[in-house]
C-alpha positions as CSV (number, residue, x, y, z in Angstrom):
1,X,23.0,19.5,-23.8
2,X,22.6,22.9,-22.4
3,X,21.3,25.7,-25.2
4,X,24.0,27.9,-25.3
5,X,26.1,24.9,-26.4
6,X,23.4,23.3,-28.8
7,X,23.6,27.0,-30.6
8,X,27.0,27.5,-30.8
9,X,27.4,24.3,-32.6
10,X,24.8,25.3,-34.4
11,X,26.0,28.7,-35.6
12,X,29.7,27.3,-36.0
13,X,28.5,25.0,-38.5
14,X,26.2,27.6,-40.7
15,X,28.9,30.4,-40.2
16,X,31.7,27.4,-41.6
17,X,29.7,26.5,-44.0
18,X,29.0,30.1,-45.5
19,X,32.9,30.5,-45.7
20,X,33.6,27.9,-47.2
21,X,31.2,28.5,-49.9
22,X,33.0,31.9,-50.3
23,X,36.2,31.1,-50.2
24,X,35.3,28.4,-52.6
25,X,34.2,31.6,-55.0
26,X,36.3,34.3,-53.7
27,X,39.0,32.6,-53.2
28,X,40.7,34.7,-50.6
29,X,40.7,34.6,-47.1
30,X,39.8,37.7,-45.8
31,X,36.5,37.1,-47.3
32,X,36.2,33.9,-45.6
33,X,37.1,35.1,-42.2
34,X,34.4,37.8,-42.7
35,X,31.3,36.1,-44.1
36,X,32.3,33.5,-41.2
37,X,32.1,36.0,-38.8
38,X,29.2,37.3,-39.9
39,X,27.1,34.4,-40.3
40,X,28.4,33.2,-37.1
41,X,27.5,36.1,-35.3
42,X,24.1,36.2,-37.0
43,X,23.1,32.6,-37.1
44,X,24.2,32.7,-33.3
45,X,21.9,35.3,-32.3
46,X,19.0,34.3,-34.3
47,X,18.9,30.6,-33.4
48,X,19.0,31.4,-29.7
49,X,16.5,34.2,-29.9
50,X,13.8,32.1,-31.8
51,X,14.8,28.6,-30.2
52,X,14.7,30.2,-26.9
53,X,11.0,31.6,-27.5
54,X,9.5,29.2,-29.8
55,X,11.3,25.8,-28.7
56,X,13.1,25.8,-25.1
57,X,11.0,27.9,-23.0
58,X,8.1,25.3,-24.3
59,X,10.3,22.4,-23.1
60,X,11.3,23.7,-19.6
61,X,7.3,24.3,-18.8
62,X,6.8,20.6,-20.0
63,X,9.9,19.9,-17.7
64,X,8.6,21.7,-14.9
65,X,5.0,20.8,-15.0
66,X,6.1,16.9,-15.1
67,X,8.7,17.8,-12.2
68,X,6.2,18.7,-9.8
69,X,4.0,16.7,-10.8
70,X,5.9,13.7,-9.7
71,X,7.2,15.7,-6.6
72,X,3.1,16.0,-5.6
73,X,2.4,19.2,-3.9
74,X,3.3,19.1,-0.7
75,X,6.8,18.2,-1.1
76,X,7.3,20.5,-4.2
77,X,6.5,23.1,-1.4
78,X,8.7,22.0,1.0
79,X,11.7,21.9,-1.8
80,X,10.9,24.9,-3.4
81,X,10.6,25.8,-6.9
82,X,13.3,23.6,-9.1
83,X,14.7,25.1,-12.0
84,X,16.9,22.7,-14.5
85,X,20.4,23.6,-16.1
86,X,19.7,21.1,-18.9
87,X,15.7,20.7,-19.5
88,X,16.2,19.2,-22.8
89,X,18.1,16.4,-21.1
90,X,15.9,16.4,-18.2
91,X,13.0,16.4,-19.7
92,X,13.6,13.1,-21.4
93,X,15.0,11.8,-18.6
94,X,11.8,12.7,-16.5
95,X,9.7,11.3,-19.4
96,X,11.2,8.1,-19.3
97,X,11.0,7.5,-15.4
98,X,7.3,9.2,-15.4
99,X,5.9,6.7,-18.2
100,X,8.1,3.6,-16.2
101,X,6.3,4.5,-13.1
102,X,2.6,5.6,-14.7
103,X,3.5,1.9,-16.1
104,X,3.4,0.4,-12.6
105,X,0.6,1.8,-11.5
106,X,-1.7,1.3,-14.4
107,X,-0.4,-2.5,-13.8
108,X,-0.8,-2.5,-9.9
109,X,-4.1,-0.7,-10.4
110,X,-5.5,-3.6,-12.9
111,X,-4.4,-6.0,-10.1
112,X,-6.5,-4.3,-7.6
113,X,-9.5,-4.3,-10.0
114,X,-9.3,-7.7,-10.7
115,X,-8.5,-8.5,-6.6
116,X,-12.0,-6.1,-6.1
117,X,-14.0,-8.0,-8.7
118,X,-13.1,-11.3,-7.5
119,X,-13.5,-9.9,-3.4
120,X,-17.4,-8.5,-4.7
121,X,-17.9,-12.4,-6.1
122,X,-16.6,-13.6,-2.6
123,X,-18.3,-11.7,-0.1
124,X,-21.8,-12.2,-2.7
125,X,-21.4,-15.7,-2.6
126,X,-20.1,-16.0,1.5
127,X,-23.3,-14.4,2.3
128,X,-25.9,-16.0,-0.1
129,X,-24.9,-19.4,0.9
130,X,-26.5,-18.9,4.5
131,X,-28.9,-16.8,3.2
132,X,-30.6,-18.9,1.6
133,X,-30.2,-21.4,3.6
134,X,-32.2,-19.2,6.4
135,X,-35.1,-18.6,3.8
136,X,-35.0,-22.2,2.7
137,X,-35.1,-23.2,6.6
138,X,-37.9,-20.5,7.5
139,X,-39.5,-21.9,4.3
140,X,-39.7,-25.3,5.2
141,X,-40.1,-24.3,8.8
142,X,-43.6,-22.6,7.9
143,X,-45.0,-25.4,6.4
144,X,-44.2,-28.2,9.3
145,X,-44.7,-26.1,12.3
146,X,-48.0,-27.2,13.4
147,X,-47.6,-30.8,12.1
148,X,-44.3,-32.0,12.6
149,X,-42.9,-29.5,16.0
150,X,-39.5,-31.8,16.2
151,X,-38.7,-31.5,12.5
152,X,-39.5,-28.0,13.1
153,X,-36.8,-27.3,16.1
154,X,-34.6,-29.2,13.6
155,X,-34.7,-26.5,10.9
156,X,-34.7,-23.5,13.8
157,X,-31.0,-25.1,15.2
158,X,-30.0,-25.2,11.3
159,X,-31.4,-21.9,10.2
160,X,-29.1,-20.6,13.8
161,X,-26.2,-21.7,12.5
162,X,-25.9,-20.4,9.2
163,X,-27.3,-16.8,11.3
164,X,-24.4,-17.5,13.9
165,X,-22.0,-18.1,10.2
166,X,-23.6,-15.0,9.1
167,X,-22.8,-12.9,12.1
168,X,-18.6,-14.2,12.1
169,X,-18.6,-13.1,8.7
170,X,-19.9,-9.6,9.4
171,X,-17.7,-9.6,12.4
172,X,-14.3,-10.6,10.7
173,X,-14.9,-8.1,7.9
174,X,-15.3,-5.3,10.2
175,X,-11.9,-6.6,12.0
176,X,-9.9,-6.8,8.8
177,X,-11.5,-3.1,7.9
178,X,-10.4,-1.5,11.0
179,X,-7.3,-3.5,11.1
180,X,-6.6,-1.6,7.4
181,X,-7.2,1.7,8.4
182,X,-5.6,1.8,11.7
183,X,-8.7,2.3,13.7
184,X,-7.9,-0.7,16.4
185,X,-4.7,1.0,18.1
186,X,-2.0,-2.0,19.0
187,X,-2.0,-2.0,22.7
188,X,1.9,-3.1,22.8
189,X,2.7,-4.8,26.5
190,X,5.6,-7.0,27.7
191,X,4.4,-11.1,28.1
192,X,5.6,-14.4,27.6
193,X,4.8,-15.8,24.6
194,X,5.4,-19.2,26.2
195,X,2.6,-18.5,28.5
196,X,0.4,-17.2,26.1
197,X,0.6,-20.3,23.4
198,X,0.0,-22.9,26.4
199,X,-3.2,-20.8,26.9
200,X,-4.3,-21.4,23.5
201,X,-3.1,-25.2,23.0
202,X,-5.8,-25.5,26.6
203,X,-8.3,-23.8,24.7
204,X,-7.8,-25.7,21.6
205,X,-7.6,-28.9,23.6
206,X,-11.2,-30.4,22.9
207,X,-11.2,-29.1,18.9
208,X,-8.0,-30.6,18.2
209,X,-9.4,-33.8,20.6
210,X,-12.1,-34.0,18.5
211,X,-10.0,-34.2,15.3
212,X,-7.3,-36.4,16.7
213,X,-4.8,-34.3,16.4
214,X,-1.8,-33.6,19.4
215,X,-0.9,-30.4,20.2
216,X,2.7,-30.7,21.0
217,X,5.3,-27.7,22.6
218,X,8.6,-29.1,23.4
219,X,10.1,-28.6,26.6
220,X,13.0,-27.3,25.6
221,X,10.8,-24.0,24.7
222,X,9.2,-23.7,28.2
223,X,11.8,-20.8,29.0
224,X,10.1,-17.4,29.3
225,X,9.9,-15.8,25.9
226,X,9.0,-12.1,26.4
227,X,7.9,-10.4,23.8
228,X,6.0,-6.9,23.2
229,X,3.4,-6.8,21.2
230,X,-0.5,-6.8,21.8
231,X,-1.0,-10.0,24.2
232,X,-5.2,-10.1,22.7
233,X,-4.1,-10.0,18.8
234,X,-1.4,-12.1,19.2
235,X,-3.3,-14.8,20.9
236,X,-5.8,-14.3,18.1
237,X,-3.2,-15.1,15.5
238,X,-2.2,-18.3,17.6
239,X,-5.7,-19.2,17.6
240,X,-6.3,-18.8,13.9
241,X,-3.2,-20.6,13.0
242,X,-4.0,-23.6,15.6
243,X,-6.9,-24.0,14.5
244,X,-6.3,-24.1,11.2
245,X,-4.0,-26.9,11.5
246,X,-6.6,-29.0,13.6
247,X,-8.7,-28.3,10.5
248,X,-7.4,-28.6,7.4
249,X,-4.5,-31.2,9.0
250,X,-4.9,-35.0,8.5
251,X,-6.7,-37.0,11.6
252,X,-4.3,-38.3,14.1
253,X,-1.8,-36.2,13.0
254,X,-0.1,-33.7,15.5
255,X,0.4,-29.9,15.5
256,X,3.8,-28.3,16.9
257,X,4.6,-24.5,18.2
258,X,8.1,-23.7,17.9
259,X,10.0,-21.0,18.8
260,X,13.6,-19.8,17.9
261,X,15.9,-17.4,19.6
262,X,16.8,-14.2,17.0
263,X,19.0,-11.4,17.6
264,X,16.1,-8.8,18.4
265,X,13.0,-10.6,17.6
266,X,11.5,-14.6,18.4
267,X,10.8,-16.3,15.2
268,X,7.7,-18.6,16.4
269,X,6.5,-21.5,13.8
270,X,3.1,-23.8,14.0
271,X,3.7,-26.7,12.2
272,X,1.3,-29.6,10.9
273,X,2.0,-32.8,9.6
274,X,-1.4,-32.8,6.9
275,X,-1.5,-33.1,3.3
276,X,0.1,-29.7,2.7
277,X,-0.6,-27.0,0.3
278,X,0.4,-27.0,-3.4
279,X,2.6,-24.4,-4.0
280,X,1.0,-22.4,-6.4
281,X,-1.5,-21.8,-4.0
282,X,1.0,-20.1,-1.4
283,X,1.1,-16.2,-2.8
284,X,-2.5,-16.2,-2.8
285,X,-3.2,-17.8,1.2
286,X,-3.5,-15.0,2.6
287,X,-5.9,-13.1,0.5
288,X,-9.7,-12.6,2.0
289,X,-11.6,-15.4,1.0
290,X,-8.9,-17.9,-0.8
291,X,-9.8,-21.3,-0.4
292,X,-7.7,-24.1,-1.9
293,X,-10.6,-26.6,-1.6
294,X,-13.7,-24.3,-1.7
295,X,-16.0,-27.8,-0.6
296,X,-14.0,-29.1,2.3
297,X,-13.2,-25.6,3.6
298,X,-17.2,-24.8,3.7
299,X,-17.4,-28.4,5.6
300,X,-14.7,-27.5,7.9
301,X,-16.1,-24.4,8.6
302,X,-14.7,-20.8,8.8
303,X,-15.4,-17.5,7.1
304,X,-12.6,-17.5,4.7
305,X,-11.1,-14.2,6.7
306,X,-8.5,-16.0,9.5
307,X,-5.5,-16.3,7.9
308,X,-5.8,-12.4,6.0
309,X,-7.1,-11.3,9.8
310,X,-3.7,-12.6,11.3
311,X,-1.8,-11.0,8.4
312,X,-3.0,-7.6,9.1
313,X,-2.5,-8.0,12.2
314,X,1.4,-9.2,12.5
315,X,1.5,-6.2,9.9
316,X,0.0,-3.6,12.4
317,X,2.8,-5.3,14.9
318,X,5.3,-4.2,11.4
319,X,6.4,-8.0,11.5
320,X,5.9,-10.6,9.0
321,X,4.3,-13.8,8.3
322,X,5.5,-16.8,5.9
323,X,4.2,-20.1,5.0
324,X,6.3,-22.9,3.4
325,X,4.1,-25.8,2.9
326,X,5.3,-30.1,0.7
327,X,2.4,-31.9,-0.5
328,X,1.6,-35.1,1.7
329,X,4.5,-34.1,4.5
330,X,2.8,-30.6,6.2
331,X,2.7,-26.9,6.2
332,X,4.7,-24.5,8.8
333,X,3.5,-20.9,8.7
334,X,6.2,-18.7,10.7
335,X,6.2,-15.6,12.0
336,X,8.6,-13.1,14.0
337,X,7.8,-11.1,17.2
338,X,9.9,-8.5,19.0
339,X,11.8,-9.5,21.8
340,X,12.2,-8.0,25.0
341,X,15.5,-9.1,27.2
């Protein structure tokens, strides 16, 4: 309600009021009219004057502080000074949406301190793990040297893997941080995706042999399949995902790439036929360091960082990634590429 109007009522009421009271004692109704026109009049100017000074001037700065505060800066430049018809309704209004939002963020930001705490807990453990397992190699190492030099070269190969462990970790950190701040450009070329996955399955060929496990690609996706997109990232999302399946999927199982024809975009899918993932466990995959079985992932190997590395990617590529997963039957995680005719 605009002032003017919030006086006038205002005023209309004190002024009716005083007239009615005199008419109630004068009984006539010239003396009505005037002290109603008086009062009016009086009550009119009065209320505006002081609520205007004390009252509404208060509540537009309010209004116009929270304004631009939500604006920010820069765009409260660009729009220029806004001045409201109705603060008082505005300003409740802008109240209402500020707290809702504030809300959000105080919530979202509580989610980010608890994801930072639990990242710090991560990344300490991730590292102590082979740490110590270097000092307790050099330890032991020390002390059988000169006596035992086989048992020595033992503890030398042992203490190099958990360096070599050390060194992916450092080295997929440093991806996913440049990944986040946009400091790895995405080189975006024309290739066949067809092309690129039988690449990988070759590559893959002795790891999944290893396991048991048969890389399948139907012929009936042997067609080109051009896509654009950065050929080096995306074959180290196929990598990551393939692997993974050989993995964390069941011996002598099998492994399948898909891929399905969109209207502007190829939808590929790498499926597995393991013990799947519960699905309380599927908002949370592809957070850095989420394990679902912290003992047999560490057996397995890995730093923990693939499957958040090939989400920041696809999202560098602005595409998406998705996971469905059944207990006992398999996982598929699916993701979308843009296609070139």
């Amino acid at each position: 309600m605009k002032l003017s109007v919030l006086v006038l009522i205002t005023a209309l009421a004190v002024g009716l009021s005083i007239g009615l009271v005199n008419f109630h004692f004068q009984q006539s109704w010239y003396f009505m009219l005037v002290s109603f026109g008086v009062s009016f009049v009086t009550s009119f100017i009065m209320f505006y004057y002081l609520l205007e000074k004390y009252i509404y001037s208060k509540i537009k700065l309010i209004y116009k502080l929270i304004h631009n505060l939500k604006l920010g800066k820069d765009l409260k430049d660009a729009l220029g000074e806004y001045v409201s018809t109705d603060p008082i309704n505005d300003v409740e209004h802008e109240v209402k949406e500020w707290a809702g939002a504030k809300k959000q963020e105080i919530d979202l930001l509580k989610k980010q301190e608890q994801f930072r705490r639990e990242f710090l807990s991560n990344v300490s453990h991730e590292f102590k793990t082979p740490l110590f397992a270097i000092q307790g190699y050099i330890e032991t190492l020390q002390d059988c040297l000169l006596d035992d030099p086989e048992m020595a070269v033992k503890f030398l190969q042992k203490a190099e893997k958990n360096v070599e462990r050390l060194s992916y970790l450092i080295n997929d950190l440093d991806a996913i941080s440049k990944l986040e701040s946009g400091e790895v450009p995405i080189d975006y070329r024309k290739f066949d995706f067809v092309l690129l996955a039988k690449e990988v399955m070759e590559a893959l060929e002795d790891k999944a042999s290893k396991r048991k496990v048969q890389l399948s690609f139907k012929e009936k996706y042997m067609h080109p399949a051009f896509v654009n997109a950065d050929r080096e990232k995306i074959r180290q999302v196929m990598i990551n995902l393939i692997s993974n399946s050989i993995k964390y999927g069941k011996e002598n199982g099998s492994t399948a790439i898909k891929i399905f024809e969109l209207h502007d975009q190829y939808l590929i899918e790498v499926t597995d036929d393991g013990i799947g993932i519960d699905e309380k466990h599927l908002p949370r995959l592809f957070e850095r360091f989420y394990r679902i079985d912290s003992h047999r992932s560490r057996e397995v190997g890995g730093t923990g960082l693939g499957l958040a590395i090939v989400k920041h990617i696809l999202e560098a590529h602005q595409q998406i990634i998705s996971v469905r997963s059944t207990l006992q039957i398999g996982t598929t995680f699916a993701f979308t590429l843009q296609k070139i005719g």
